[in-house]
Structure formats: C-alpha cells, structure tokens
C-alpha positions in Angstrom: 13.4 50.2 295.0 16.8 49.2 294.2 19.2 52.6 292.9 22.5 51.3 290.8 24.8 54.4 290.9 27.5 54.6 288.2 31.0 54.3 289.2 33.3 57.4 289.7 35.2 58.4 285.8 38.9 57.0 286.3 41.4 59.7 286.9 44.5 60.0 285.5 47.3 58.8 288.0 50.5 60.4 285.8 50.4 63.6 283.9 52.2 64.0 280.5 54.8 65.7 282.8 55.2 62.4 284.6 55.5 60.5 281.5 58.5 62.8 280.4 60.0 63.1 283.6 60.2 58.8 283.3 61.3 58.8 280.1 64.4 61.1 280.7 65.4 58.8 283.7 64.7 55.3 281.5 67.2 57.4 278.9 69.7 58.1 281.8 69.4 54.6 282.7 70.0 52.9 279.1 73.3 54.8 278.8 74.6 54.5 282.4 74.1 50.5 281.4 74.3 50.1 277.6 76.3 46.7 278.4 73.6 45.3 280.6 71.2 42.7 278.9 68.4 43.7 281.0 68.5 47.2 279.3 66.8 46.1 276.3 63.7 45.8 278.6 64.1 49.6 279.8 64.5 50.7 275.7 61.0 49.0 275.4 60.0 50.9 278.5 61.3 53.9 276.6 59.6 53.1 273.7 55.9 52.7 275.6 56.2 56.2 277.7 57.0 58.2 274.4 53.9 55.9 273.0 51.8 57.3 276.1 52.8 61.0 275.6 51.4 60.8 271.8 47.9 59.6 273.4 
C-alpha cells in the first residue's frame, strides 16, 4: 500500500511589516536617485509592494 501525503501549506516569507519596511526604503531610494533611469524600475517596485500590502 502506497500512502501519498499532502505537501506542507506554504508560509508566508515577509510579513505586512516587511512589505512596509521595503517600500519606505524603495521611497528613500527613488528620491536619493530621481535622475537615474534605472529608478523608474524601483517606482514599479514601489508600486507592487503597496499592491502586496492591499492583499
């Protein structure tokens, strides 16, 4: 007799906390390098963590 076992439920690897704690230091970021074309990938970052905290 063959016995499948379900695997474990996920856990969460960041709390909300996290998610607020990386989107005040993306913010930091974005206006210690407003003149840096990369930063327009760190305001989408931005963008996703506040999208995360909603969930």
């Amino acid at each position: 007799m063959t016995t499948t076992t379900e695997p474990s439920r996920a856990r969460a690897v960041l709390s909300n906390e996290d998610f607020k704690l990386l989107q005040e230091a993306v913010v930091y970021y974005i206006k210690a390098h407003e003149d840096d074309p990369i930063s327009s990938k760190y305001a989408n970052l931005h963008h996703r963590l506040g999208s995360a905290i909603r969930r």
